[in-house]
C-alpha positions as CSV (number, residue, x, y, z in Angstrom):
1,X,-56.9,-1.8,182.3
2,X,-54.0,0.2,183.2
3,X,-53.9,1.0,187.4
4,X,-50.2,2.7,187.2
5,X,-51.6,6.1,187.1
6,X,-52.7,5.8,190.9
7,X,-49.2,4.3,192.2
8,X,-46.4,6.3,193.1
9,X,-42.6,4.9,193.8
10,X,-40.5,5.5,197.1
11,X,-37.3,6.1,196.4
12,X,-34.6,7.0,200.4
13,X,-31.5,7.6,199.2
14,X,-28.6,8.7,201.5
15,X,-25.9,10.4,199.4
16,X,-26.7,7.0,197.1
17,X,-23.7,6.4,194.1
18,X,-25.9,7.6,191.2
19,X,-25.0,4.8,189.2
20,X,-26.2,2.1,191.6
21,X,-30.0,4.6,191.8
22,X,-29.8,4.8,187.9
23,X,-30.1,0.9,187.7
24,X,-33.4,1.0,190.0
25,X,-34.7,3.8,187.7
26,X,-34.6,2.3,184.2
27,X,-36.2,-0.8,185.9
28,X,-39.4,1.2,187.0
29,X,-41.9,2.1,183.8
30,X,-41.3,5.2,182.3
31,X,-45.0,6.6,183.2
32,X,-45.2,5.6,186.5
33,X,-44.8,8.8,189.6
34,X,-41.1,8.5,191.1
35,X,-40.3,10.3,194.1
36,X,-36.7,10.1,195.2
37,X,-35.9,11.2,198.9
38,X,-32.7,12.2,199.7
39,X,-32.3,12.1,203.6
40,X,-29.9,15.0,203.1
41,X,-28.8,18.1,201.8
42,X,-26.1,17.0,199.2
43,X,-27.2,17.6,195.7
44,X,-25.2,15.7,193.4
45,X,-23.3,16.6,189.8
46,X,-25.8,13.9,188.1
47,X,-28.9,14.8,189.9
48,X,-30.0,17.5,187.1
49,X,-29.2,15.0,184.5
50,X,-31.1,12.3,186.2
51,X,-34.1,15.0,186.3
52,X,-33.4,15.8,182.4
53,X,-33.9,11.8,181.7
54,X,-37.0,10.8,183.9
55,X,-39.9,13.2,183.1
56,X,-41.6,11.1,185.5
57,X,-39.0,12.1,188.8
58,X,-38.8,14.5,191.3
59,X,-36.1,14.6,193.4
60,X,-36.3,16.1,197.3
61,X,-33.9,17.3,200.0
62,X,-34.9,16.8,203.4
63,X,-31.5,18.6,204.9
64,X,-30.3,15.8,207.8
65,X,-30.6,12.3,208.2
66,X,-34.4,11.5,208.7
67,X,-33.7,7.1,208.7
68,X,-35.8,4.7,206.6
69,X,-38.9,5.3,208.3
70,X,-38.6,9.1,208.6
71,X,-37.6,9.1,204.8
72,X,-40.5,7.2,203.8
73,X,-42.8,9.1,205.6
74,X,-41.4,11.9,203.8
75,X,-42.2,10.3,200.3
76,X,-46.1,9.3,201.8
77,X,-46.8,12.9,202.1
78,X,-45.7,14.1,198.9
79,X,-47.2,11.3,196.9
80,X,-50.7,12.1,195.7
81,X,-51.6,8.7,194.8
82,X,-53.6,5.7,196.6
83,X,-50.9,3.4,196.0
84,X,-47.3,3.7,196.7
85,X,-44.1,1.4,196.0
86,X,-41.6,1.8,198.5
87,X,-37.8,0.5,197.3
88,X,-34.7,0.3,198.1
89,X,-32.3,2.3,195.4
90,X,-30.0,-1.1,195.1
91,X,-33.4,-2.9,194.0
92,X,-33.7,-3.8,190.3
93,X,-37.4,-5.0,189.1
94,X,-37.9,-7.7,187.2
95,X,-39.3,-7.1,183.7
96,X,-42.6,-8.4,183.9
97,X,-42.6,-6.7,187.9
98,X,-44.8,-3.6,187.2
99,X,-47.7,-5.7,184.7
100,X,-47.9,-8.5,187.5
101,X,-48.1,-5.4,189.7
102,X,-51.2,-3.8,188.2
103,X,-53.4,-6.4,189.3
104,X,-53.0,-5.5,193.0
105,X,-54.4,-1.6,192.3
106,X,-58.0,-2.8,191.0
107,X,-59.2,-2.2,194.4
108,X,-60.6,-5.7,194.6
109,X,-58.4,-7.2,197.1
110,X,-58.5,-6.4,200.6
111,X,-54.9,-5.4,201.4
112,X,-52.6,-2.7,202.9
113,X,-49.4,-4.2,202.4
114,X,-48.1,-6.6,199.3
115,X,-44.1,-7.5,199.8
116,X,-41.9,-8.6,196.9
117,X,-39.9,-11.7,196.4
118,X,-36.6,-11.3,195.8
119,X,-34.5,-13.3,192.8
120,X,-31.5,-14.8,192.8
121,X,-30.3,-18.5,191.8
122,X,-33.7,-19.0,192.8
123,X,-37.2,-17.2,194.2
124,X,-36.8,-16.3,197.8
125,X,-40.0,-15.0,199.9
126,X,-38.7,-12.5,202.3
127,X,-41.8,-13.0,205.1
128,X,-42.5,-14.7,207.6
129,X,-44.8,-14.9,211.2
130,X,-45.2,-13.6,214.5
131,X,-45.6,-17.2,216.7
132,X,-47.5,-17.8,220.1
133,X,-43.9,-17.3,221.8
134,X,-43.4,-13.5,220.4
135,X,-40.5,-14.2,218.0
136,X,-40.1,-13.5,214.8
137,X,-40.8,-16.7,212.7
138,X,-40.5,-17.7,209.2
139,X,-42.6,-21.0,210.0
140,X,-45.9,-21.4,208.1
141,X,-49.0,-20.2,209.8
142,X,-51.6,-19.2,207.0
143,X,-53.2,-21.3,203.8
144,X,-52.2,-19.8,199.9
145,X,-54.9,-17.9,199.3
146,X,-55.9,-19.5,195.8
147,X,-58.4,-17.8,193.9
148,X,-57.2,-17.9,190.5
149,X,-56.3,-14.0,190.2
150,X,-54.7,-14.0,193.4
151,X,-52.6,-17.6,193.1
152,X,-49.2,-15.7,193.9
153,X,-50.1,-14.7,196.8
154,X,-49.2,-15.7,200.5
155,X,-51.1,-14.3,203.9
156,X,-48.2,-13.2,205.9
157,X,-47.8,-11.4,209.2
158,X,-44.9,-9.3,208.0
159,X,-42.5,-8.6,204.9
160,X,-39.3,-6.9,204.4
161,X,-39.1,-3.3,203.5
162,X,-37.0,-3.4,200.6
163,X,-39.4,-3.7,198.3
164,X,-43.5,-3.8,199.3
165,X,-46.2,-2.2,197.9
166,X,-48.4,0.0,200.6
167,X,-52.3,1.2,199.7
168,X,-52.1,4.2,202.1
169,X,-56.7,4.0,201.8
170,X,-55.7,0.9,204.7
171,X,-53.5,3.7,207.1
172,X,-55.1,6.7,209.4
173,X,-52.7,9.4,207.7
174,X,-49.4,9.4,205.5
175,X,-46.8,9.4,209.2
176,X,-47.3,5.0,208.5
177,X,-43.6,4.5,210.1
178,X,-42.8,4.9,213.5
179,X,-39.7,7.5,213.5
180,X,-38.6,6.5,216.6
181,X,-36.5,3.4,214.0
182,X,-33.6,5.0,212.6
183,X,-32.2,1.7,211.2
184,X,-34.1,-1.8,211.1
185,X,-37.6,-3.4,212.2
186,X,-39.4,-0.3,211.0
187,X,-41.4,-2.4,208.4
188,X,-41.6,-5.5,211.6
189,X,-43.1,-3.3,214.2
190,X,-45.3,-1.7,211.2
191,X,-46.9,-5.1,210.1
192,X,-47.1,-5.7,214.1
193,X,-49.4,-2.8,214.4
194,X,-51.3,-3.7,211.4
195,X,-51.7,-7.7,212.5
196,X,-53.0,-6.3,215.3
197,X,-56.0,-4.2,213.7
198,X,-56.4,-7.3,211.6
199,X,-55.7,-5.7,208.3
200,X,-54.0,-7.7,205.8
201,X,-50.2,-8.0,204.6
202,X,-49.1,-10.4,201.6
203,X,-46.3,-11.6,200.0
204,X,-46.5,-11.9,196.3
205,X,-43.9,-14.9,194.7
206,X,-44.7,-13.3,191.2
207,X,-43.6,-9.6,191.8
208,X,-39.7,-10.2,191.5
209,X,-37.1,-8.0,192.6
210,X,-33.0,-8.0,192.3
211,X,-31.5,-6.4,195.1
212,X,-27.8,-5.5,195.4
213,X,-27.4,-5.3,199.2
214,X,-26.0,-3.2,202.4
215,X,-23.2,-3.1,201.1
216,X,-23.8,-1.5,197.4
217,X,-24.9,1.3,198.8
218,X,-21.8,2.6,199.7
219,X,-19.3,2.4,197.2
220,X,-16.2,0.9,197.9
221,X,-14.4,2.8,200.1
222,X,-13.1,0.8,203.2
223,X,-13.3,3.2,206.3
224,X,-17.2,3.8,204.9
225,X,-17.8,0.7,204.7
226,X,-16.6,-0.1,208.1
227,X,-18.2,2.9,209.8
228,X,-21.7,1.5,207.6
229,X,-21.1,-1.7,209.2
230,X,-20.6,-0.4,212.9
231,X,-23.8,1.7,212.0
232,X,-25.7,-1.4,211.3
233,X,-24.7,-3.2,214.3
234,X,-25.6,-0.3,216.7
235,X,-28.6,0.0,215.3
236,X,-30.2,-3.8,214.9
237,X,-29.7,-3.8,218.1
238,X,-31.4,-1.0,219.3
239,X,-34.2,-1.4,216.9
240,X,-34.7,-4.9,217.9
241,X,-34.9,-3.9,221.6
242,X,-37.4,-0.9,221.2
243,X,-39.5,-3.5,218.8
244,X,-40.0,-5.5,221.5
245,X,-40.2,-3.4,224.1
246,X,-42.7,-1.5,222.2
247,X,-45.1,-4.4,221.2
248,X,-44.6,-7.1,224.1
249,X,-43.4,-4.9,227.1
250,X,-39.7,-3.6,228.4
251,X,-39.3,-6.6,230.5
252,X,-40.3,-9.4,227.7
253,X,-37.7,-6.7,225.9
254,X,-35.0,-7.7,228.7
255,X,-35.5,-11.2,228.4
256,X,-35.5,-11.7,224.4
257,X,-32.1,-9.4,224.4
258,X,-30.0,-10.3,228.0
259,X,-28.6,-13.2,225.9
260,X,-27.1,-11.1,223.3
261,X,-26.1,-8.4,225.9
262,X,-23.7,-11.0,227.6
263,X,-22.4,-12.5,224.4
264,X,-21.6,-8.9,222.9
265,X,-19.8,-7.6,226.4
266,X,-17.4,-10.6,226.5
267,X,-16.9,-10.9,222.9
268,X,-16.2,-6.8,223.3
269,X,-13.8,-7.3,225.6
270,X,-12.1,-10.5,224.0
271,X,-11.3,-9.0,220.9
272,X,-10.2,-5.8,222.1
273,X,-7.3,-7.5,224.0
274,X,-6.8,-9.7,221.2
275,X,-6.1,-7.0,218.7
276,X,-8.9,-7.8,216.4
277,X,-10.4,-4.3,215.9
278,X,-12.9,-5.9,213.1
279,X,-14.2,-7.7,215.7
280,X,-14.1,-5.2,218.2
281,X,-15.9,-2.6,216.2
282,X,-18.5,-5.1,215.7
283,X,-19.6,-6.4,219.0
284,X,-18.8,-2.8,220.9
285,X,-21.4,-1.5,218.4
286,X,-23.4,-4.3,219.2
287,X,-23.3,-4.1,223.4
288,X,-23.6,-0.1,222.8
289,X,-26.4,-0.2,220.9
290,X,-28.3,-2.6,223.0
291,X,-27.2,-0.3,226.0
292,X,-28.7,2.5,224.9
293,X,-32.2,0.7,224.1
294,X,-32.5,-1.1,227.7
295,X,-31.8,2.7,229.3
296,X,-34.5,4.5,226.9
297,X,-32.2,6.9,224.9
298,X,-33.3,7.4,220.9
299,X,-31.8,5.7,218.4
300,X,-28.4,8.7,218.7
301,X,-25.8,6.4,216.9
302,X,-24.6,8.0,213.0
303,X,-20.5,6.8,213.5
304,X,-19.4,10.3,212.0
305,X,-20.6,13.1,210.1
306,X,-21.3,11.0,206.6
307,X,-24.1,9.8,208.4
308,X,-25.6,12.9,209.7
């Protein structure tokens, strides 16, 4: 029996080459609800032709910069549907991704998240554990679960956010991510919350993604791709302190990040008088972004007005 009719598909975009989204489209099947949210106001040339091509699509402005989680929350709202896909644009599915996929929506297993597996030379499992010491582990901690429908499934603590399935009948109401994330551990601190209310996140090795990377989604133009890189750096770094401060307390928050502080300061500092602005850029985004966590300011940083 066919379950597609009751899933929807998550598409955050951020003025996203069309091309690059167009590959993630013709991977999804033709029936299945796509919603596309572009986390600004620029409407692109192709964007009526993508419209004219997938019956299925609808695309939505949300005027400024809402991040990954704000975005997605976005999406939740609009979907309709008990079951929603939330993807990267760079992510191409595997052929067989969406009948491996209809399994899941039978209502029979007990799940709010599923996460994908991503496919390269080989299957990789992007999951892993939160330990006894509070970190972030990808060391095992659950049995397979292996009744025979179910076989390709892991117990996990958390997946990435590139590609997981939600059922949005596990959350209280459609706001799932925190927006206080712009950039990073949104999907972490979400599986967090969830571990703790003992619901149940999964990673499947049989839905099988491709995904093109940071790096894809922003063309090839070198100041863009330097100011995306300084972006990403000022943000892990921030995310990764509020994640911990959030879930574990500010001064467990201190502690997991003073390491990092020191390292990025003198590294800052050494490259700067070295000349080595690649460098530079990279750990001054870094100490600034940890800066700005440890004194409580929101996650500011957008690099220039691309980003806005």
């Amino acid at each position: 029996m066919n379950y597609l009719s009751n899933l929807t598909v998550v598409i955050v975009t951020y003025k996203t080459d069309r091309k690059i989204l167009q590959n993630c489209l013709n991977s999804i099947e033709k029936d299945i609800k796509i919603i596309i949210v572009e986390n600004s106001n620029e409407i692109k040339d192709e964007d009526k032709d993508l419209l004219n091509q997938y019956k299925n699509l609808t695309i939505n402005y949300t005027g400024k910069n809402l991040g990954y989680g704000g975005g997605n929350n976005y999406g939740f709202n609009l979907a309709g549907t008990d079951f929603v896909l939330v993807t990267n644009p760079d992510i191409v599915f595997d052929e067989n991704y969406f009948r491996n996929l209809n399994k899941y929506l039978t209502g029979d297993l007990d799940f709010s998240i599923i996460g994908s597996s991503y496919k390269k030379d080989k299957v990789f499992m992007p999951f892993g554990y939160f330990d006894e010491n509070k970190k972030i582990s990808t060391s095992e901690k659950y049995f397979n679960i292996l009744k025979s429908d179910y076989s390709h499934l892991k117990k996990v603590d958390w997946v990435t956010g590139c590609s997981m399935l939600l059922n949005l009948k596990k959350f209280e109401n459609k706001n799932i991510f925190d927006e206080n994330f712009f950039l990073y551990f949104e999907e972490f601190d979400l599986c967090k919350q969830l571990e703790l209310k003992n619901k149940n996140v999964f990673s499947s090795s049989d839905l099988l993604v491709h995904h093109l990377g940071f790096k894809g989604s922003f063309g090839a133009d070198p100041q863009l791709q330097l100011d995306a890189e300084k972006l990403r750096e000022w943000h892990w770094m921030w995310s990764s302190f509020y994640f911990y401060k959030k879930n574990y307390g500010y001064f467990f928050a201190i502690q997991k990040t003073i390491g990092k502080l020191i390292r990025s300061f003198f590294k800052f500092i050494f490259y700067k008088i070295t000349f080595n602005k690649k460098q530079n850029n990279k750990y001054e985004s870094r100490f600034f972004g940890l800066i700005n966590g440890i004194l409580g300011r929101p996650s500011w940083y957008r690099v220039n007005s691309k980003f806005q």
